[in-house]
C-alpha positions as CSV (number, residue, x, y, z in Angstrom):
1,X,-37.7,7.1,17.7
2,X,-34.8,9.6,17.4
3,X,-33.2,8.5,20.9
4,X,-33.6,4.5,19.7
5,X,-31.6,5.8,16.2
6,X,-28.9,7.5,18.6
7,X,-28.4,4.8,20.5
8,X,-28.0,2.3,17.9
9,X,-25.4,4.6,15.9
10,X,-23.5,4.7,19.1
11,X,-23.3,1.2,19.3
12,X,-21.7,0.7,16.1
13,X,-19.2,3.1,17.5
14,X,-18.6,1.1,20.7
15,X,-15.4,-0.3,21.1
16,X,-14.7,-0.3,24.9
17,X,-17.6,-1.8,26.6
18,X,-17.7,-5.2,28.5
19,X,-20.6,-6.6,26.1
20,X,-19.7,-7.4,22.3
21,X,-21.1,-5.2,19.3
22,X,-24.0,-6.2,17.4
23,X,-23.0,-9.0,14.7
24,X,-19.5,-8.3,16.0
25,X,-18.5,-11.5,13.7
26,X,-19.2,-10.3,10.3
27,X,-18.4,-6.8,10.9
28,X,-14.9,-8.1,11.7
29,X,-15.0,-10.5,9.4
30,X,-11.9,-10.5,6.3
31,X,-14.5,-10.1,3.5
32,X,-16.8,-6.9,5.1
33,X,-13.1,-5.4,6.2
34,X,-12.1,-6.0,2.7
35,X,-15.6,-4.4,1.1
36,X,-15.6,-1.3,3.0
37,X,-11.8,-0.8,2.1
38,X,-12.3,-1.1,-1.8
39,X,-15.8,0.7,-1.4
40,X,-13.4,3.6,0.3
41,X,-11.1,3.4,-2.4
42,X,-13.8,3.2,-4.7
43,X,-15.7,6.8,-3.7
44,X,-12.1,8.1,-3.4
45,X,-11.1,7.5,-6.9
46,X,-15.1,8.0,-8.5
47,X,-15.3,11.4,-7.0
48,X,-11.7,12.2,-8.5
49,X,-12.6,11.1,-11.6
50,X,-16.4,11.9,-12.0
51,X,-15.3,15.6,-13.1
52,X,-12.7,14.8,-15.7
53,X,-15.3,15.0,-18.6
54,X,-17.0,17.4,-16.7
55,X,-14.8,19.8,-15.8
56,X,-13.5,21.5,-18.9
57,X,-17.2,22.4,-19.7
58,X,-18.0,23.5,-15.9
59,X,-15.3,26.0,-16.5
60,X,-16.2,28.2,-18.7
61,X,-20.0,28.0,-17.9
62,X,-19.8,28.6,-14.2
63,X,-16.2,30.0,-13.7
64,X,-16.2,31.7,-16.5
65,X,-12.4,30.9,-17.9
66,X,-11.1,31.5,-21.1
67,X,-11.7,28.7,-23.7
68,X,-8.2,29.3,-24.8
69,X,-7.0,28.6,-20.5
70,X,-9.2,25.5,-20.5
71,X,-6.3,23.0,-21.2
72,X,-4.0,24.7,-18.4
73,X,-6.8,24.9,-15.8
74,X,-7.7,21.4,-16.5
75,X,-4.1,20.0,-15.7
76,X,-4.1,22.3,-12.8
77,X,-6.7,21.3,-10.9
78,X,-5.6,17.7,-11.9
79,X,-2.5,18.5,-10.6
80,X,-3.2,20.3,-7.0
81,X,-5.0,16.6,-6.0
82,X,-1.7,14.9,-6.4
83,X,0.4,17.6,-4.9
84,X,-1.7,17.7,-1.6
85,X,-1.7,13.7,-1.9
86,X,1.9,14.3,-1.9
87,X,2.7,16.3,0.8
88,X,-0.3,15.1,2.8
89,X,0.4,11.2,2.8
90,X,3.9,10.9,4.8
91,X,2.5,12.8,7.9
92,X,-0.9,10.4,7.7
93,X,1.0,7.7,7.4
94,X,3.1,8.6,10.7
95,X,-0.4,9.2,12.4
96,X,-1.9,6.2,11.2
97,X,1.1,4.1,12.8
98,X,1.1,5.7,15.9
99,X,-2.8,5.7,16.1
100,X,-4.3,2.8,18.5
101,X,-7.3,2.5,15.8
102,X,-7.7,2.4,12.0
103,X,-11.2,3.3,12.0
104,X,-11.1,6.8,13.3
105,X,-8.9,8.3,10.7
106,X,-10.5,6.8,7.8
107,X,-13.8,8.5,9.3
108,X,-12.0,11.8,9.6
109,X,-11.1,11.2,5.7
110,X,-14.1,10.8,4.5
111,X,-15.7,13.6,6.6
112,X,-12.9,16.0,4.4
113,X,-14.1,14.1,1.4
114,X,-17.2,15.3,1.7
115,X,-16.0,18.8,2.2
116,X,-14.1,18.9,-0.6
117,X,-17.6,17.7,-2.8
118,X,-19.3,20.3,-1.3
119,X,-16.9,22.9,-2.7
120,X,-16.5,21.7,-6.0
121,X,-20.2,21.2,-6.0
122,X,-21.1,24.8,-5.1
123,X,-17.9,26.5,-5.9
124,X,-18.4,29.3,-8.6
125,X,-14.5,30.4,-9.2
126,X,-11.6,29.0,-10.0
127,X,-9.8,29.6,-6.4
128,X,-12.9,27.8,-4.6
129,X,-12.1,24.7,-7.1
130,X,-8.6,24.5,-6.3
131,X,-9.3,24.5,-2.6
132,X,-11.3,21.3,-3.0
133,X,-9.0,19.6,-5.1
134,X,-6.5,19.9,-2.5
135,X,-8.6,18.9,0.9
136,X,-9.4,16.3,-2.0
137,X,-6.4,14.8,-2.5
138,X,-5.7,15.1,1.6
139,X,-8.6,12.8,2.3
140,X,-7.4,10.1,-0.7
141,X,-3.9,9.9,1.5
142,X,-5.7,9.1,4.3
143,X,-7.9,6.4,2.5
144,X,-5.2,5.0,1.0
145,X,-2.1,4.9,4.0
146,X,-4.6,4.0,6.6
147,X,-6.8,1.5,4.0
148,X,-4.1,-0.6,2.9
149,X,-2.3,-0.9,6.1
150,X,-5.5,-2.3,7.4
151,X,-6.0,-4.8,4.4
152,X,-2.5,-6.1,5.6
153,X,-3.0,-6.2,9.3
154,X,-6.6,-8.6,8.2
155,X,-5.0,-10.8,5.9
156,X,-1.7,-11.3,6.6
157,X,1.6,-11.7,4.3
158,X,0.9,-14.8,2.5
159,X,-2.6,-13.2,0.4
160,X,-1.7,-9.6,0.1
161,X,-0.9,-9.6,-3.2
162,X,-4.0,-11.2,-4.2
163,X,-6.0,-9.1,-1.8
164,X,-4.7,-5.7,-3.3
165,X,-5.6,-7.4,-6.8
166,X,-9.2,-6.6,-5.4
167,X,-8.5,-3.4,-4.4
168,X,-7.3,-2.6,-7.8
169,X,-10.4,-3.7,-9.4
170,X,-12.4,-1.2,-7.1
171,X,-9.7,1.6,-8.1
172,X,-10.1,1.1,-11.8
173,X,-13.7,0.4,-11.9
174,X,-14.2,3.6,-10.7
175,X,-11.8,5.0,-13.0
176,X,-13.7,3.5,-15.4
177,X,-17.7,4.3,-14.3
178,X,-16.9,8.0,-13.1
179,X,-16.1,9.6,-16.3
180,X,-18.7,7.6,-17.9
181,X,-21.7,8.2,-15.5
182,X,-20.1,11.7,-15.0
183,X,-20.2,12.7,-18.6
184,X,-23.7,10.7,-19.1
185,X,-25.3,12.3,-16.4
186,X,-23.8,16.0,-17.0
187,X,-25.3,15.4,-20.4
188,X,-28.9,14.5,-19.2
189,X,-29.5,15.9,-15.6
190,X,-26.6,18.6,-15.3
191,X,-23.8,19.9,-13.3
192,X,-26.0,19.2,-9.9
193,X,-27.0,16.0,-11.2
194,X,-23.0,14.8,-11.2
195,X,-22.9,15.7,-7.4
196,X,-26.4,14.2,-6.3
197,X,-24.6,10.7,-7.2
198,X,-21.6,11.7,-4.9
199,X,-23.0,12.6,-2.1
200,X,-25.5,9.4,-2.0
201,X,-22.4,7.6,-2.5
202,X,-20.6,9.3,0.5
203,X,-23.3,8.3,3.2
204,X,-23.1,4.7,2.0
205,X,-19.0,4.5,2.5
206,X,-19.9,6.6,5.8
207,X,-22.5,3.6,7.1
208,X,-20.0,1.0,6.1
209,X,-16.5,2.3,8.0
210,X,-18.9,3.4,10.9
211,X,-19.8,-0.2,11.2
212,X,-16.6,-2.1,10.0
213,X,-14.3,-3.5,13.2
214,X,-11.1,-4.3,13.6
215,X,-9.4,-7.4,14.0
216,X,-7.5,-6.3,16.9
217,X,-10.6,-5.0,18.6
218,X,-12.8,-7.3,18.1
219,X,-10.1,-9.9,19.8
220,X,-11.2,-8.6,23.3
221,X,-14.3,-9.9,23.2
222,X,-13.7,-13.3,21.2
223,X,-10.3,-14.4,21.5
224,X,-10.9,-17.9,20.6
225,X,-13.1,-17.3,16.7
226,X,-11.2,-18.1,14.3
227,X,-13.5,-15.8,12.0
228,X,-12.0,-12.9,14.4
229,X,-8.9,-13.9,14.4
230,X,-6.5,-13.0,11.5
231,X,-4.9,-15.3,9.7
232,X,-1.2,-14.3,9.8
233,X,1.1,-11.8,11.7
234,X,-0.4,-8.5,12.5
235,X,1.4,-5.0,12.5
236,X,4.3,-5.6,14.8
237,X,4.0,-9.0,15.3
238,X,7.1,-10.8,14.9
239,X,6.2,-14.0,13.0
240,X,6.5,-17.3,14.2
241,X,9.9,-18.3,12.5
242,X,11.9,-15.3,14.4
243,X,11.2,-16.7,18.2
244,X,13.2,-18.1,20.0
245,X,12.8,-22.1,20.6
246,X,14.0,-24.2,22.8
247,X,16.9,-25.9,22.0
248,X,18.6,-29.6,23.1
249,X,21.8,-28.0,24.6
250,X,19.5,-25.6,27.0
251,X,18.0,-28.0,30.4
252,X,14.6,-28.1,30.2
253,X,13.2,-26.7,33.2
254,X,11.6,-30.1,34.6
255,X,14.6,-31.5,34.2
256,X,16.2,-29.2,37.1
257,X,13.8,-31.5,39.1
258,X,16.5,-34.9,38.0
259,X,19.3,-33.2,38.9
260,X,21.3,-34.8,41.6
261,X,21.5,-33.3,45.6
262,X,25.3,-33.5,45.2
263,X,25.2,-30.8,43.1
264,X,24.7,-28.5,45.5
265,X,28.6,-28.9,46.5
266,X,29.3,-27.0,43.0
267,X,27.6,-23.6,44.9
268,X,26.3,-23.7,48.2
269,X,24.5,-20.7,46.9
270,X,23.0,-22.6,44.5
271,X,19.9,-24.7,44.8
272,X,17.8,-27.4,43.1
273,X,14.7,-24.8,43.9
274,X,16.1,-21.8,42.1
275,X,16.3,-23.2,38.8
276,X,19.2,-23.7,35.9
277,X,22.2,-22.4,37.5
278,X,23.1,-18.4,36.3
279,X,26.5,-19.6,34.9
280,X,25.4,-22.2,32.8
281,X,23.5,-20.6,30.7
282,X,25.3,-17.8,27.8
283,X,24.1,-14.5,28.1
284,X,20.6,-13.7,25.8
285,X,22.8,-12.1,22.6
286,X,24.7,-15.6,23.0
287,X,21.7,-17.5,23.2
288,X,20.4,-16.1,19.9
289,X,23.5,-16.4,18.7
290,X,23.6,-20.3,18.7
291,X,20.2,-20.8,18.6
292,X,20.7,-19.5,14.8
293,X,23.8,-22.2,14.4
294,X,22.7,-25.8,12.7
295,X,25.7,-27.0,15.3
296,X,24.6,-30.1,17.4
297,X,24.5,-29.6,20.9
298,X,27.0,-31.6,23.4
299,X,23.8,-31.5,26.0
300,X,21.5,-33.4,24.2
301,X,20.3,-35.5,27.1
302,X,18.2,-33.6,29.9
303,X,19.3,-35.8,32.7
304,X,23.4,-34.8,31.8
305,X,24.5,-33.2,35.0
306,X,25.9,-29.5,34.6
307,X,29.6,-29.1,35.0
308,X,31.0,-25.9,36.5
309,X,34.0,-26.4,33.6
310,X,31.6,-27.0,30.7
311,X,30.0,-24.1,30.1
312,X,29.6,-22.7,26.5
313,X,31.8,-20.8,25.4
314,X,32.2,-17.3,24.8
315,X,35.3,-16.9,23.1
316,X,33.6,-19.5,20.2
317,X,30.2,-17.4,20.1
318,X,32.0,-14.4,19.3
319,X,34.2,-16.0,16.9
320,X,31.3,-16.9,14.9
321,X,29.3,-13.8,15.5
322,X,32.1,-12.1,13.7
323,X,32.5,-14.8,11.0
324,X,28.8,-13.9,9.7
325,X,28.4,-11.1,6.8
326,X,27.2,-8.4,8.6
327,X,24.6,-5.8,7.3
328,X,24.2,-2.0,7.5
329,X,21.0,-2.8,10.0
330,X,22.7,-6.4,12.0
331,X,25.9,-4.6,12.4
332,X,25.1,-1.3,14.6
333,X,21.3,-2.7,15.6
334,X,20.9,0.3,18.2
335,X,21.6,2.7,16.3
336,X,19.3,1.2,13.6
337,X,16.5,0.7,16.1
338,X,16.3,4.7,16.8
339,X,16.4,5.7,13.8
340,X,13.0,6.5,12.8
341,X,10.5,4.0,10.7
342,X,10.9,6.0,7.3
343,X,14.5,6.8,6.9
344,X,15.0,3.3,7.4
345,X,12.6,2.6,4.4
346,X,14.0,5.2,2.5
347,X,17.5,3.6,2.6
348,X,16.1,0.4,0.9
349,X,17.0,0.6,-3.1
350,X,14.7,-1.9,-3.5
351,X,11.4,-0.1,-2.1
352,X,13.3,3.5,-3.5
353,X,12.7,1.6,-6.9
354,X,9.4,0.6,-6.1
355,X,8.4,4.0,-5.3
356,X,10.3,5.3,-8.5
357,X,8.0,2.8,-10.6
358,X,5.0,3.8,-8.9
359,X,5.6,7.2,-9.6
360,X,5.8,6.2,-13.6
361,X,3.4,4.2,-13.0
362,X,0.4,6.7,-12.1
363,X,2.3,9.0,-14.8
364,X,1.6,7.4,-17.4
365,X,-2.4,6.2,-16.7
366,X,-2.7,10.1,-15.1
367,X,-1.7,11.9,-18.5
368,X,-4.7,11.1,-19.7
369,X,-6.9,12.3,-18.2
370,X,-5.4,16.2,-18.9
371,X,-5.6,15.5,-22.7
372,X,-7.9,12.7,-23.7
373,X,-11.0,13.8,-23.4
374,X,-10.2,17.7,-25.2
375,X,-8.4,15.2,-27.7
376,X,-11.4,13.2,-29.1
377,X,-13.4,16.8,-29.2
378,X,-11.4,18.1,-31.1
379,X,-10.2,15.1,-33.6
380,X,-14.0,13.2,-33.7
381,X,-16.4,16.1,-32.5
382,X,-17.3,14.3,-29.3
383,X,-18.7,15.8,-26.0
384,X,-19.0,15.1,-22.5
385,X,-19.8,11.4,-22.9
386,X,-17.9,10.4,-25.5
387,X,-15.0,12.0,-23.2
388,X,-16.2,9.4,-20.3
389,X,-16.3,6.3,-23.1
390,X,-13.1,6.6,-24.0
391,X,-11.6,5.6,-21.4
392,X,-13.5,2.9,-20.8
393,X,-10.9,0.8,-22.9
394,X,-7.7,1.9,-20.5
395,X,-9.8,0.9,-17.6
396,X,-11.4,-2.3,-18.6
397,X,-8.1,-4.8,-18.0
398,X,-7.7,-3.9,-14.4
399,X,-10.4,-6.5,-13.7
400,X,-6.9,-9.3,-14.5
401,X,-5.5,-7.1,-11.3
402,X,-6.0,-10.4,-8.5
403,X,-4.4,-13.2,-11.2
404,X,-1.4,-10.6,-11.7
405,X,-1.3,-10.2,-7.7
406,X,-1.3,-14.0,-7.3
407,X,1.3,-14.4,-9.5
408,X,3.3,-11.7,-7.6
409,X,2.5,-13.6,-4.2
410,X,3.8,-16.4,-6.0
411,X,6.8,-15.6,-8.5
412,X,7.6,-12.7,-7.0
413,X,6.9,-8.6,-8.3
414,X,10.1,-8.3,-10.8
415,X,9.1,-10.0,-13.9
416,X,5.4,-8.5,-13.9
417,X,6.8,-4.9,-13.8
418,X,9.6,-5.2,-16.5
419,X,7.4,-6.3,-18.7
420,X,4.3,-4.3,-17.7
421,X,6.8,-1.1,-18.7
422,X,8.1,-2.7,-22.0
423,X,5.0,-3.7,-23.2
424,X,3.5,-0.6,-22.5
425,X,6.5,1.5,-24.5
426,X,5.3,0.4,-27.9
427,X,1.6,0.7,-27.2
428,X,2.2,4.3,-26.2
429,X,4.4,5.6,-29.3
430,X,1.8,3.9,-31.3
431,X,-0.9,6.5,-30.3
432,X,0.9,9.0,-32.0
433,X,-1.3,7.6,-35.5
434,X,-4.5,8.8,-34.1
435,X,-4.2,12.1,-35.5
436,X,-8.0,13.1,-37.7
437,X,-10.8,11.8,-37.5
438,X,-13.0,8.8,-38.9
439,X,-14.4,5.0,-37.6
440,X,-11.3,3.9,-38.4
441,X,-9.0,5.9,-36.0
442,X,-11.7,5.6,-33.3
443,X,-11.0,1.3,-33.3
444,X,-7.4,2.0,-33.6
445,X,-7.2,4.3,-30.5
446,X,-9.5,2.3,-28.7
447,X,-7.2,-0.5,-29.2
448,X,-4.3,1.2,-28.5
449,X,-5.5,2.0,-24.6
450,X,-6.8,-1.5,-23.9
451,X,-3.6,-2.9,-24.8
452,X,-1.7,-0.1,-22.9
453,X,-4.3,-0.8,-19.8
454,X,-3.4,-4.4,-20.1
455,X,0.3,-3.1,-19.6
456,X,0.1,-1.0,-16.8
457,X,-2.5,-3.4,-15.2
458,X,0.5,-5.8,-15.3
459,X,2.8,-3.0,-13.3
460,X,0.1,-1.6,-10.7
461,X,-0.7,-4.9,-8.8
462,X,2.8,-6.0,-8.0
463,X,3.9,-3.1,-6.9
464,X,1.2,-2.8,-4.4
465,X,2.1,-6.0,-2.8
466,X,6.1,-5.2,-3.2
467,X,5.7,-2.6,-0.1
468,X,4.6,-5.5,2.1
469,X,7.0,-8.0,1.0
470,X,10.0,-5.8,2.1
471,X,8.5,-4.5,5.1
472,X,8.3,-8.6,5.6
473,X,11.4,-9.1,4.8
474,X,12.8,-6.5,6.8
475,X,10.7,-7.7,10.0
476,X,12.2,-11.1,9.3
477,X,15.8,-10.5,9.5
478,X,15.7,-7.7,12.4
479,X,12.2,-8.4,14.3
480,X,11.1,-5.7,16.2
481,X,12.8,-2.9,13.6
482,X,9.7,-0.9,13.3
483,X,8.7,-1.2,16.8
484,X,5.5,-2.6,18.1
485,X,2.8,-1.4,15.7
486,X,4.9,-1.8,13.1
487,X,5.8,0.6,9.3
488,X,2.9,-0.4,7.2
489,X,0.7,2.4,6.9
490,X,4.0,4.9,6.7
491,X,5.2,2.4,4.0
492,X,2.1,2.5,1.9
493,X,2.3,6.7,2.6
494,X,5.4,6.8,1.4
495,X,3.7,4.5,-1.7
496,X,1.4,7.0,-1.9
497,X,3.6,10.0,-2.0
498,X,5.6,8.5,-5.0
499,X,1.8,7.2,-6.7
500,X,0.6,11.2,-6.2
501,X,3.9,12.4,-7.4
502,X,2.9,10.0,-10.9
503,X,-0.1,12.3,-10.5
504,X,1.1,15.6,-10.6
505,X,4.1,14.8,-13.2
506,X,1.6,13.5,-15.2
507,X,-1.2,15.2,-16.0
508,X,1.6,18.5,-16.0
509,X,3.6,16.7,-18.7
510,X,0.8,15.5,-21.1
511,X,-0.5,19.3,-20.6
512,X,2.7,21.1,-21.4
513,X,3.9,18.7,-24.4
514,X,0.6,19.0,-26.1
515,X,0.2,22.5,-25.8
516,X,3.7,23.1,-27.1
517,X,4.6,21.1,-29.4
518,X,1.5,18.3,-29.9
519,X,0.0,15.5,-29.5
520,X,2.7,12.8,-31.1
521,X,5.3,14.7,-29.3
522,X,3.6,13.6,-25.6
523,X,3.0,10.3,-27.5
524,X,7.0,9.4,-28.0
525,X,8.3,11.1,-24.6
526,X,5.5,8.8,-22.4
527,X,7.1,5.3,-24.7
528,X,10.8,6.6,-23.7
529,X,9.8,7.3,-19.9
530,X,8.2,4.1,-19.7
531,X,11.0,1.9,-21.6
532,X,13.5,3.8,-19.6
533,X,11.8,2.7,-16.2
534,X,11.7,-0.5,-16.9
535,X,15.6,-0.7,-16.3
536,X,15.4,-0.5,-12.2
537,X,12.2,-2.6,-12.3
538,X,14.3,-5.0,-13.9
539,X,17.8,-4.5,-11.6
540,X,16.4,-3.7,-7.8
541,X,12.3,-4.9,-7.9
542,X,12.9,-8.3,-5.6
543,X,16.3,-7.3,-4.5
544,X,19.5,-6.3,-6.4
545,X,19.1,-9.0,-9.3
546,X,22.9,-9.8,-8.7
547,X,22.6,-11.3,-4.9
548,X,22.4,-14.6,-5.7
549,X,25.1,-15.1,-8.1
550,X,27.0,-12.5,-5.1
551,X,26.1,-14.9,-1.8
552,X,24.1,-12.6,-0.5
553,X,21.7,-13.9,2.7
554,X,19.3,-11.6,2.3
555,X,17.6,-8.7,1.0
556,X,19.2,-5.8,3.3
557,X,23.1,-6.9,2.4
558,X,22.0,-6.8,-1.1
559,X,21.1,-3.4,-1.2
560,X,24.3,-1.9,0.4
């Protein structure tokens, strides 16, 4: 019975062999790639959050801190997650690329988020909880570099905003369930009880990426499904619009065959047999060169013998390759192509800003989480799960994620994010009113946070799907930039760096502010953060907001 089990695990694992995988169709299918990706990001964020309104109680009953350190241990260990997400996601990102598969690092992430529940589970000191917070937040940048670049090679350019809508949903229903079940069960079963849910939810996320396939793999056994086959351009793919096509000035190769004998007297070296003669055709870079002109052709009849004396001319592409506005990338392409993947993203003001509002972004939903639940405590007496219910307000507007992402994929990620960040400015000064206790400050704070999770619901989702549109937009102009396997999974690590860097700023700030100088303090300095961002949303989200009325072409002369 045992051997039967091996042999059947191994088979899920089988990517090489001659015959197909079991059910290879659904496993590669857009909707099960899609479920085990937000199920990954699901028990990624769940097991981050499922200690928030446990942890300040776990402290001093099992590592015996200070009630007076509680606060600065609590934004600590919130912290360390996004600093190892930080410094962790770049160099997964460059793996991920380079890797031939998808699947094997998202199996070596969860295997370290396992480890890291086993530490927190069993740890009994404050060093042994840091320790898993950080191989914690190393397995979330692998989830979410490697995830999310798979989610685009499956579905393409023209859905991805839509598709990450999803993903949100799984993010911030977990945001919103961990706390809750995690201060519910704490409450009623214990500090083991908390852990007994994580690990059951482990094995499932382990059965589902063991027997997920990819797209790409699953092509060499059924090249011809359309189910297998994804619907747009994969990771280094050029799309269809940047090849070459063949146009009426160039002789079609059958009509070599019409060409009259007496054209041999042009080159006796020359013959009917070896195809379009060498001279007559422009060299490749001329080739593209006028492909890319709306110039009619003076060959537009295949059966127009070749002239020695006609050929086109050189002198004229050059003239015209010069004419045209030249970017940083079009005008020194060599030295552009060597450069590596992520200093050529990192020179794009338009994704620098996207990063920036990420950053901002995870700031100001992170804060929270240092100071909300010691707030309602201490202001309406509550314990572990009112701590988990209160944030079940923030959380519960992520579910308009996939209408905000289709509107992205649609209008574009500008508008969404200015006014995500301006609408969110008031909402957050507001707070500052909740300051004592009664049924009346509880609906006011309650509203408060749905409103403000409406806001930053609005900012998330587009920014998600901005990454992809300028990696597309960047493949589009210059195909072949980010070489073969293309940028995405070091573009969404680079996301992720500036999404944990939101992470550690934030939970830090709301820690600091309210210890020092309180609560409507943090209140007023998270409103001017967030009205302040919403000035480069606003300018660079989309492109430099000025390159129309400037003449720019496209999105890489507007940034220089």
């Amino acid at each position: 019975m045992s051997g039967h089990i091996t042999q059947c695990f191994f088979a899920l694992l089988r990517s090489d062999s001659e015959r197909p995988p079991p059910l290879l169709a659904h496993r590669s299918s857009r909707w099960f790639i899609l479920t085990t990706i937000c199920t990954a990001v699901f028990t990624d964020i769940f097991l981050y959050g499922i200690i928030v309104p446990v942890i300040p109680f776990a402290l001093t009953k099992r590592a015996r801190i200070a009630e007076d350190d509680v606060q600065h241990w609590v934004s600590v260990l919130l912290a360390v997650y996004g600093a190892a997400l930080l410094a962790s996601a770049p160099i997964c990102g460059y793996l991920a690329d380079k890797s031939t598969s998808r699947r094997l690092p998202l199996l070596i992430g969860l295997l370290a988020l396992a480890g890291a529940t086993l530490m927190l589970c069993f740890g009994n000191n404050i060093g042994v909880l840091v320790a898993g917070r950080i191989l914690q937040g190393i397995s979330a940048a692998i989830v979410w570099t490697v995830g999310l670049a798979l989610l685009v090679d499956t579905v393409g350019q023209k859905e991805v905003g839509q598709v990450l809508g999803y993903v949100s949903i799984s993010m911030s229903v977990a945001i919103l369930v961990a706390p809750l079940l995690g201060g519910v069960v704490y409450d009623r079963s214990g500090y083991y009880g908390v852990y007994y849910m994580s690990f059951a939810l482990i094995i499932f996320d382990i059965m589902l990426r063991i027997t997920m396939v990819e797209k790409k793999v699953a092509r060499q056994w059924d090249k011809g499904s359309e189910d297998v086959r994804a619907p747009g351009p994969t990771v280094g793919e050029k799309p269809s619009s940047a090849r070459p096509r063949q146009d009426s000035w160039l002789p079609h190769p059958d009509s070599v065959l019409h060409m009259t004998l007496s054209e041999k007297k042009i080159d006796k070296k020359w013959t009917v047999e070896d195809g379009p003669r060498p001279e007559a055709i422009p060299p490749p870079e001329e080739i593209s060169q006028i492909l890319g002109s709306k110039k009619s052709s003076p060959l537009s009849n295949s059966d127009t013998i070749i002239e020695e004396s006609e050929p086109p001319s050189r002198s004229n592409s050059l003239a015209r390759l010069e004419a045209r506005p030249q970017s940083p990338l079009t005008s020194s392409p060599g030295k552009a192509r060597k450069r590596p993947p992520v200093v050529i993203l990192l020179s794009s003001r338009r994704l620098l800003s996207a990063l920036y509002c990420a950053l901002v972004q995870s700031a100001l939903m992170t804060a929270w989480d240092a100071v909300l639940p010691l707030r309602v405590n201490v202001i309406f007496g509550w314990g572990s799960l009112g701590a988990g219910l209160i944030f079940l307000p923030l959380v519960l507007p992520s579910f308009l994620a996939p209408l905000v992402g289709a509107f992205s994929d649609k209008y574009g990620a500008r508008l969404p994010t200015f006014v995500g960040f301006v609408l969110s400015m008031p909402f957050l000064i507001l707070l500052r009113i909740v300051d004592h206790g009664g049924r009346q400050q509880v609906v006011i704070l309650c509203v408060l946070l749905a409103l403000l999770g409406t806001a930053l619901t609005i900012v998330m989702t587009p920014l998600l799907a901005e990454v992809t549109y300028i990696l597309d937009e960047k493949e589009k102009h210059h195909p072949g930039l980010f070489g073969e396997k293309g940028a995405y999974a070091q573009a969404y690590g680079l996301f992720n760096c500036a999404f944990a860097g939101g992470m550690l700023v934030g939970p830090l700030w709301a820690g600091f502010v309210v210890e020092k100088t309180g609560w409507g303090t943090m209140c007023l300095t998270l409103g001017v953060l967030a009205l302040v961002s919403s000035t480069p949303a606003l300018l660079f989200i989309n492109g430099w907001i000025g390159k129309r009325k400037r003449g720019f072409a496209n999105e890489d002369q507007c940034e220089t």
